[in-house]
C-alpha positions as CSV (number, residue, x, y, z in Angstrom):
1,X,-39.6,12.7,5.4
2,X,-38.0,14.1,2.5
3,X,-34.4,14.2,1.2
4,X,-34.3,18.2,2.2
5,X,-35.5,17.7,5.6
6,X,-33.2,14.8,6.7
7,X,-30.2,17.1,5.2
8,X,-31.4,20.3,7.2
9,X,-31.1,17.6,10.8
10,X,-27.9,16.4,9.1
11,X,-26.9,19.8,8.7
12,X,-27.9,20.6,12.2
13,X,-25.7,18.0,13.6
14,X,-27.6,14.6,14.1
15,X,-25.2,11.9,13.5
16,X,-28.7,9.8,12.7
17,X,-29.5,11.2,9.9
18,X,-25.8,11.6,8.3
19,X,-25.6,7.8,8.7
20,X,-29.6,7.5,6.7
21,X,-28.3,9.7,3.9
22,X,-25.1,8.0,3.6
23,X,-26.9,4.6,3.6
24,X,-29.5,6.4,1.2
25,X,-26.8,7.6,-1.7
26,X,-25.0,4.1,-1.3
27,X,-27.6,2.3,-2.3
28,X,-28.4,0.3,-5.4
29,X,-29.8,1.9,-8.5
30,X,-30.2,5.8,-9.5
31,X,-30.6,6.7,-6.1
32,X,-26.8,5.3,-5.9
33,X,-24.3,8.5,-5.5
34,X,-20.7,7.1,-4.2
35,X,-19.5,10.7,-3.6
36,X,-23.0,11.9,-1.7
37,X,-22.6,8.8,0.6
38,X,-18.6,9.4,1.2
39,X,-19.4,13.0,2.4
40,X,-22.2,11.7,4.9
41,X,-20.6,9.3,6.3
42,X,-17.5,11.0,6.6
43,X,-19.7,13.7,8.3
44,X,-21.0,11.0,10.4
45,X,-17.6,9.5,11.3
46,X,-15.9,12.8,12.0
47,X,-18.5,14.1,14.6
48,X,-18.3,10.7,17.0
49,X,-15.5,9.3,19.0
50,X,-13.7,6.5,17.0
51,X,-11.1,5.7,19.3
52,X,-12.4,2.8,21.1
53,X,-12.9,0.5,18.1
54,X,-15.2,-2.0,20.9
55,X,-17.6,0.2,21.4
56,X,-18.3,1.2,17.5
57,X,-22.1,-0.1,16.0
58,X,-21.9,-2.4,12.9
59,X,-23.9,0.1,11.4
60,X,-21.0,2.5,11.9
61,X,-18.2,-0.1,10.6
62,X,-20.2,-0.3,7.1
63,X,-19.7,3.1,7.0
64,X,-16.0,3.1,7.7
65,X,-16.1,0.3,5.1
66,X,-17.9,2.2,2.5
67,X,-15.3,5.1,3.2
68,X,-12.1,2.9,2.9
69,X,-13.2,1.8,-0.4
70,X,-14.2,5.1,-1.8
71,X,-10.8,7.0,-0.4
72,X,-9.1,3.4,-2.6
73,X,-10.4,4.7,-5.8
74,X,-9.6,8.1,-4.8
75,X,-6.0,7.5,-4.2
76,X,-5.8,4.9,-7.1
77,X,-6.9,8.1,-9.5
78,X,-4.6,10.8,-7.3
79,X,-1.5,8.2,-7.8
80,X,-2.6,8.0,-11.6
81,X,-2.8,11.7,-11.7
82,X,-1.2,14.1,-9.5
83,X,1.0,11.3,-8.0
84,X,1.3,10.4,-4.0
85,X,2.8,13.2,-2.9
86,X,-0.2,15.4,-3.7
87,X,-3.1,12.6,-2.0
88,X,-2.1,13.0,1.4
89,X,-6.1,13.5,2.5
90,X,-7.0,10.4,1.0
91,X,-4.0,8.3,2.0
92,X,-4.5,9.1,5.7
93,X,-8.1,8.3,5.7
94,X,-7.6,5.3,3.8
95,X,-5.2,4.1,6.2
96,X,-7.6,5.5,9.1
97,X,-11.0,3.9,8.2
98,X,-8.9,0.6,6.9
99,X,-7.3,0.3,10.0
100,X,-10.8,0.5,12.2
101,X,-12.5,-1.8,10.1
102,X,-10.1,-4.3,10.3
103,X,-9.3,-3.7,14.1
104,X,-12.6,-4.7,14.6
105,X,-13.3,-7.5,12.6
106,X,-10.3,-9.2,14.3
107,X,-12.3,-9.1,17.6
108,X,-16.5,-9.4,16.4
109,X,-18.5,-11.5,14.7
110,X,-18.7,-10.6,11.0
111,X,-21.2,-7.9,9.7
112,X,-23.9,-8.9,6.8
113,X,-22.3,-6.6,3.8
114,X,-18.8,-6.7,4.6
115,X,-16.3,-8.7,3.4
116,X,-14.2,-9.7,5.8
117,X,-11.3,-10.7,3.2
118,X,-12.2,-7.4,1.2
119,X,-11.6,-5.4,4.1
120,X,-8.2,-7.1,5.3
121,X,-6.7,-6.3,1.8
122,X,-8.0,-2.9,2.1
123,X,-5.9,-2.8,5.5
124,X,-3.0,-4.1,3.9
125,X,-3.1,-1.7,0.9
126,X,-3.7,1.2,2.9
127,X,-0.5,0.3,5.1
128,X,1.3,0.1,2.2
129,X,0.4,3.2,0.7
130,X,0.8,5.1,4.2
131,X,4.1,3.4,4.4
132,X,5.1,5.0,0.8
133,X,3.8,8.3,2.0
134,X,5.6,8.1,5.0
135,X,8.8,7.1,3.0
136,X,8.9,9.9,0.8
137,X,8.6,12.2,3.7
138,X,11.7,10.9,4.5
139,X,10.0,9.4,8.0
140,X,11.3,5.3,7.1
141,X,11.7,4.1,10.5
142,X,7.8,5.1,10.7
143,X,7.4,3.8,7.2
144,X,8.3,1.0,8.7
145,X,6.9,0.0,11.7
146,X,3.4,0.7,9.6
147,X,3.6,-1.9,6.9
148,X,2.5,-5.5,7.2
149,X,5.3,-7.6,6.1
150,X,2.9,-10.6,4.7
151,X,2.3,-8.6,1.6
152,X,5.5,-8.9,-0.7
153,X,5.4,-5.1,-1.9
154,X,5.3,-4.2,1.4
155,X,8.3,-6.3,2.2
156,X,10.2,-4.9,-0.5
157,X,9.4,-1.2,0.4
158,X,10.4,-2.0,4.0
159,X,13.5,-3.6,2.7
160,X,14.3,0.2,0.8
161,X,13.9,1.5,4.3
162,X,16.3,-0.7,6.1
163,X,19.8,0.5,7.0
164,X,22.0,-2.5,5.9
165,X,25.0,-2.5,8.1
166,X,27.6,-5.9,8.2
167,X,26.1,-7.0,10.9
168,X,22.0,-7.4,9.8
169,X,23.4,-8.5,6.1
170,X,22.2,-11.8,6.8
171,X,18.7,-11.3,7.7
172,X,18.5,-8.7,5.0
173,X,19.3,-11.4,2.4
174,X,16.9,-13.5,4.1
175,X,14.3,-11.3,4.2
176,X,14.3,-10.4,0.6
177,X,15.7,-13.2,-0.9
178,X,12.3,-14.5,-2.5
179,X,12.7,-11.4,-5.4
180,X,15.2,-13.8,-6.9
181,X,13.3,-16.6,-8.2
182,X,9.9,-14.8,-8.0
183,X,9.4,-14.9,-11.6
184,X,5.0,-13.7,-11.2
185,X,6.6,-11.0,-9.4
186,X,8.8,-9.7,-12.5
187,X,5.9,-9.8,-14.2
188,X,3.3,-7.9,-12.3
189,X,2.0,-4.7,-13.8
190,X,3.6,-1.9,-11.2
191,X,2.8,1.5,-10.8
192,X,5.6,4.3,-10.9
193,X,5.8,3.9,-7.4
194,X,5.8,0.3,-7.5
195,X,8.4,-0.2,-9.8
196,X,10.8,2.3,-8.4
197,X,10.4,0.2,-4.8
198,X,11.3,-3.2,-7.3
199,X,14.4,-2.1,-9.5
200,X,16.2,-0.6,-6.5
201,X,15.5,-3.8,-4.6
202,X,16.3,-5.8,-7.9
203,X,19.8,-4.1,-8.1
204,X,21.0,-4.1,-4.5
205,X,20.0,-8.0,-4.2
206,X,21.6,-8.6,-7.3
207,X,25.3,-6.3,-5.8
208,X,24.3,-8.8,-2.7
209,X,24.3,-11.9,-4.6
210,X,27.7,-10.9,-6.4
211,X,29.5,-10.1,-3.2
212,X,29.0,-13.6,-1.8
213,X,32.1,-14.4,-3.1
214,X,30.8,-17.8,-3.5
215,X,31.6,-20.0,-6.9
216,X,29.6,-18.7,-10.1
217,X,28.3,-15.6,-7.9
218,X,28.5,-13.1,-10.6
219,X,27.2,-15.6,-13.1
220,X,24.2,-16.1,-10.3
221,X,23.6,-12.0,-10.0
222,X,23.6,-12.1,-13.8
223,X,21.4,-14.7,-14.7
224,X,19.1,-12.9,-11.8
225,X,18.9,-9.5,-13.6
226,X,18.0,-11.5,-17.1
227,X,15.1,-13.1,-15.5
228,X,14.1,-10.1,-14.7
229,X,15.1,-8.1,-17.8
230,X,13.1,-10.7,-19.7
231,X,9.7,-10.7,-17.7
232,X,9.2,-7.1,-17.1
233,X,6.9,-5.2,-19.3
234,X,7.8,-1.6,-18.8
235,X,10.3,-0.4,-20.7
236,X,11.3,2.3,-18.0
237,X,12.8,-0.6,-16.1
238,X,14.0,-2.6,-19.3
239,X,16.1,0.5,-19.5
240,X,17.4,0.8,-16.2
241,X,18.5,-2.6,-15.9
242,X,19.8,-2.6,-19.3
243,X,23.0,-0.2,-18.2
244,X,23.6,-2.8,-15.1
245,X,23.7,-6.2,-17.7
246,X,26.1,-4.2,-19.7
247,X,28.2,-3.6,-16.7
248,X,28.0,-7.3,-15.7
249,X,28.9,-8.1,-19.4
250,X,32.1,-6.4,-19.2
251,X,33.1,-7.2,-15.6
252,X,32.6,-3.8,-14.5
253,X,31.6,-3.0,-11.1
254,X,31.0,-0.4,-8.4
255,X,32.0,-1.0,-4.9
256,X,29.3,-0.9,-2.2
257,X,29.9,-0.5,1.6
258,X,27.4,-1.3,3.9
259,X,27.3,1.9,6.6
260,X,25.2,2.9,9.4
C-alpha cells in the first residue's frame, strides 16, 4: 500500500491507519517527520475514547508518549516566543497526553520504547506548566490542586498561590523553607516565568525570616538575599533584589500583614 492510499483510509476515518502513519513519520531516518507523526496520532487519539486509561493498547500509549513530547518542544518554543499566555493548545495537551501516559504506567507493566522515567518528568512538567497557566488565569486554588509538590518549582509556584493567613504561617515557612540554603537552586538557569515564581518567593521568605523577631533575624534575611544576589545569573533579578539589599542596608522596611 502506498503513502496516498493509507492517508485516503486515514482520511476516511480508520483509526488503524492514523496510528501506521503516525508510527511511519516517527520513525528513524528521512522517512522521520515529528510534525506528520503529531498530526496522526493526534488524529488517532482524538477519534477514540481515552477516558478509561485500563482499557488503552500500548500501541496507543506510545502514541500519547510521542505527542507529550512533541507538544514539550512546542510549548518550550511558544514560552520562548509568544510567551504562556498565547500556548494554551499545547499546554492543555501536554498536560492531557502527560497525564494518560503516566496514569497508566503507574498501573501496567512497562512498554518497549517508553521511558518510564522520561515520561514521569514529562507528567511533572506538564503539571507545572498547566499549574502556571492556570495561575495566570487567576484560577490558583486549581493551580493548585494540579501541581505535584515533589518538584521544587512546583513547590514554589504553589507557595505564590497560597493565601498566608496567621494561622498557616508555620506550615508556610515549613513548606518553603528549603529556598534558603538551596544554593543549586539560585543558580539554575530560569525562564521569565520561572524567575518571576523565584524572586517573589525569595522576597516574601526573606520579610518571613525578618519578622521572626528572633536574635540576628535581619542579619539572617540579609545574608539570605546575598546568597542569592551572588549566585544568580540574570541580571533582571540582580536588579530586583538589588533595591531590597539597599533597603536592608539602611534599616528600611515595609510592613506586611498576613490577610485572608
Amino acid at each position: 500500500m502506498t503513502i496516498e492510499e493509507a492517508e485516503a483510509r486515514a482520511n476516511a476515518g480508520d483509526i488503524e491507519y492514523m496510528l501506521l502513519l503516525g508510527e511511519y513519520y516517527a520513525g528513524q531516518g528521512e522517512k522521520s517527520v515529528p510534525g506528520l507523526a503529531a498530526k496522526w496520532f493526534n488524529k488517532a487519539c482524538e477519534s477514540m475514547d481515552l477516558s478509561d486509561v485500563s482499557k488503552l493498547s500500548p500501541r496507543v500509549v506510545k502514541a500519547l508518549f510521542y505527542l507529550s513530547g512533541f507538544n514539550s518542544i512546542l510549548l518550550t518554543l511558544g514560552i520562548e516566543g509568544e510567551g504562556l499566555d498565547k500556548c494554551k493548545e499545547n499546554v492543555l495537551d501536554y498536560y492531557k497526553y502527560s497525564y494518560l501516559v503516566d496514569a497508566y504506567l503507574k498501573t501496567h507493566q512497562a512498554i518497549e520504547g517508553i521511558d518510564s522515567r522520561m515520561a514521569y518528568n514529562n507528567f511533572v512538567d506538564a503539571s507545572y506548566w498547566y499549574g502556571f497557566y492556570l495561575y495566570l488565569q487567576g484560577a490558583e486554588d486549581d493551580a493548585m490542586r494540579v501541581l505535584n509538590l515533589n518538584d521544587k518549582k512546583s513547590r514554589l509556584l504553589y507557595a505564590l498561590c497560597c493565601k498566608v493567613t496567621d494561622s498557616n504561617l508555620d506550615d508556610y515557612c515549613k513548606f518553603i523553607s528549603f529556598v534558603e540554603d538551596d544554593v543549586e537552586l539560585a543558580r539554575t538557569e530560569k525562564n521569565t516565568y520561572q524567575e518571576l515564581v523565584y524572586l517573589e518567593i525569595v522576597k516574601k521568605q526573606a520579610t518571613i525570616i525578618r519578622m521572626m523577631e528572633t536574635q540576628n533575624c535581619i542579619d539572617r534575611a540579609y545574608n539570605f538575599l546575598m546568597m542569592v544576589y551572588n549566585e544568580i545569573r540574570n541580571e533582571q533579578l540582580k536588579q530586583g533584589l538589588a533595591e531590597e539589599l539597599g533597603h536592608y542596608r539602611k534599616n528600611i522596611f515595609g510592613k506586611m500583614k498576613y490577610v485572608e
